[in-house]
C-alpha positions in Angstrom: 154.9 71.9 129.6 152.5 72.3 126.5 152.6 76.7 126.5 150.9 78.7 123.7 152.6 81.6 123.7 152.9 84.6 121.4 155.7 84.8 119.2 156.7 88.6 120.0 157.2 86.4 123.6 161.2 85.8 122.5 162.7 85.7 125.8 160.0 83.3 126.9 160.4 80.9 124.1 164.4 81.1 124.4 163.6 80.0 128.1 161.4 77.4 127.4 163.9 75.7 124.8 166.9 76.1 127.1 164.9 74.6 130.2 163.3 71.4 128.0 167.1 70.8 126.6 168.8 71.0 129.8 166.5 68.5 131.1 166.3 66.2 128.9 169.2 66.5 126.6 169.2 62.7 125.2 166.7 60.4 123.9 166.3 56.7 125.4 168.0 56.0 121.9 171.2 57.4 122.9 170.7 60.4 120.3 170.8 64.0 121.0 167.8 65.8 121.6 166.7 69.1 120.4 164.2 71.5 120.1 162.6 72.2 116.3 160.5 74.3 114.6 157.5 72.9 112.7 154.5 74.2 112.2 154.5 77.0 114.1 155.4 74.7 117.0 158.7 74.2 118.6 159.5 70.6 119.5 161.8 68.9 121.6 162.7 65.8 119.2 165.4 63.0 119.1 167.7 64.4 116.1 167.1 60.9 114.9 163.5 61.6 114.2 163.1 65.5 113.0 159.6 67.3 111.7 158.2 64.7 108.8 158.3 65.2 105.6 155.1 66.8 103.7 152.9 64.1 102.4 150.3 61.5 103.9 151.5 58.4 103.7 155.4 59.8 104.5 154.0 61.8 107.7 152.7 58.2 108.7 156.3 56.0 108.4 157.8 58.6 110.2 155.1 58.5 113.2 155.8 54.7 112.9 159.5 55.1 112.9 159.8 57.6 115.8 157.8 55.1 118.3 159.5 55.1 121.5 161.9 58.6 120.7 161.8 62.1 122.5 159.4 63.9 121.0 157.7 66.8 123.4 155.6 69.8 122.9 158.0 72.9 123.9 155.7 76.0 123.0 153.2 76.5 119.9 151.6 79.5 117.8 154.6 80.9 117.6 
C-alpha cells in the first residue's frame, strides 16, 4: 500500500490511516499498532517501536530493536 500522495489529499490520507489500522490493529508482539508521522511519511508502527531518535548510531539500535515488529509504509510526501 506504499501511496505518495499530496498532502492537500486529507481525506485520502485519513482513509489510508483508518484502512491500515483496521487491518492490522496489533503487532505479532501483542502491542498496539498505529500509524505515525515521520519524516513526511506516515507509518503504521508497533507503539513499542515509534520513529527513531535523531542520530546515527541511535537510528541503528532502534532498527535492531524493532526486528520482527509492524512497521509499514501508510502514505509519504505528505
Amino acid at each position: 500500500m506504499n501511496t505518495k500522495i499530496a498532502a492537500s489529499d486529507n481525506t485520502r490520507i485519513m482513509e489510508l490511516i483508518e484502512r491500515a489500522e483496521r487491518e492490522t490493529p496489533f503487532c505479532d508482539c501483542g502491542a498496539t499498532a498505529a500509524a505515525v508521522a515521520c519524516n513526511r511519511q506516515i507509518w503504521l508502527s508497533c507503539t513499542r517501536h515509534q520513529c527513531p531518535s535523531e542520530g546515527a548510531l541511535r537510528r541503528i539500535i532502534a532498527t535492531l530493536a524493532s526486528a520482527g515488529h509492524t512497521r509499514r509504509l501508510i502514505a509519504e510526501g505528505v
